[in-house]
C-alpha positions in Angstrom: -71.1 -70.6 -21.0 -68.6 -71.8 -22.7 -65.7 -69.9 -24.9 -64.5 -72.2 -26.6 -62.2 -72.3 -30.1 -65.6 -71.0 -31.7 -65.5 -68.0 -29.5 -61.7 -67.4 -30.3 -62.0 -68.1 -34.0 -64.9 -65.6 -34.5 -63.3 -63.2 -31.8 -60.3 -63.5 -34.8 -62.2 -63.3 -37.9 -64.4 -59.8 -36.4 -60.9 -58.2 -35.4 -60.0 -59.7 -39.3 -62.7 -58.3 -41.1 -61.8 -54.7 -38.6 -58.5 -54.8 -40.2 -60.0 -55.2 -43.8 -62.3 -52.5 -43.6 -59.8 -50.3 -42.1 -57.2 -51.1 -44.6 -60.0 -50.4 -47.5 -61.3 -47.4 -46.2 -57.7 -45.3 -47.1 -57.7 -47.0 -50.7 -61.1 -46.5 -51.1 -60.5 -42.7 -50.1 -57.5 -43.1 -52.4 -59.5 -44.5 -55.2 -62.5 -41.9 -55.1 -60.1 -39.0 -55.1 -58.5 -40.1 -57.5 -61.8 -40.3 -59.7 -62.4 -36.6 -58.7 -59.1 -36.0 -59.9 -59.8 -37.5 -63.5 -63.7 -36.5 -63.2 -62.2 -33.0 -62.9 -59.3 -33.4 -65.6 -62.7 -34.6 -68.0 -64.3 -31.3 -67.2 -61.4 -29.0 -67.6 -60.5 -31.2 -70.9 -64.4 -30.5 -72.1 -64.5 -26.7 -71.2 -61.2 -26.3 -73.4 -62.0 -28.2 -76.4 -65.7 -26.1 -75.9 -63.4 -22.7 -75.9 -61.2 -23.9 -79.1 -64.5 -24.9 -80.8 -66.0 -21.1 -80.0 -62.8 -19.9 -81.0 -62.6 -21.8 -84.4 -66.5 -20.5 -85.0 -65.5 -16.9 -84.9 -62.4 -17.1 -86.9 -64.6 -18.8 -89.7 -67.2 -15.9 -89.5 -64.5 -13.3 -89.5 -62.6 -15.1 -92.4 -66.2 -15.1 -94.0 -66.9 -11.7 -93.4 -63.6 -11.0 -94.7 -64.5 -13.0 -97.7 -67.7 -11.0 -98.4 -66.1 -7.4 -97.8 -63.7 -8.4 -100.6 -66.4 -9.5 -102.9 -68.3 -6.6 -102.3 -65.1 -4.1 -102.7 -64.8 -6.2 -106.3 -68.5 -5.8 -107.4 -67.8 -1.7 -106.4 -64.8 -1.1 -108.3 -66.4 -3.3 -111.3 -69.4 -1.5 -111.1 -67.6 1.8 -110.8 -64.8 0.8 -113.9 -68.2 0.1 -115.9 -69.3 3.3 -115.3 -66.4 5.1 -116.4 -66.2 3.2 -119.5 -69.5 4.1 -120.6 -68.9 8.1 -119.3 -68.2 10.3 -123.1 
């Protein structure tokens, strides 16, 4: 059998390809942390801007609810002025 410079040369191109893969599998590791790292950043970016949006919501209803007690403080004091204007 002979082991010739086609042996040698694909003897060098496995070990070659070895070193590749081992070479890619920390900056693959690398790179798929760091998209956990910026899938995560998404989330927490998502869950805040979902909390300020509640939070906006309820200041509108109180501000509306606000709105309406005034109104209807108004329409009593109205109502109770036209009463006393009609009293003898």
């Amino acid at each position: 059998m002979d082991s010739g410079p086609n042996s040698a040369e694909r003897n060098e191109a496995s070990h070659k390809q070895q070193r590749e893969e081992k070479a890619r599998g920390p900056k693959e590791q690398r790179r798929e942390q760091e998209e956990e790292r910026q899938e995560r950043k998404q989330i927490r970016q998502e869950e805040r801007e979902d909390r300020e949006q509640v939070r906006q919501e309820e200041r509108e209803e109180r501000e509306q609810v606000r709105q309406e007690e005034r109104g209807d403080r108004k329409r009593e004091r109205e109502k109770a002025r036209g009463e006393e204007e009609s009293s003898p």
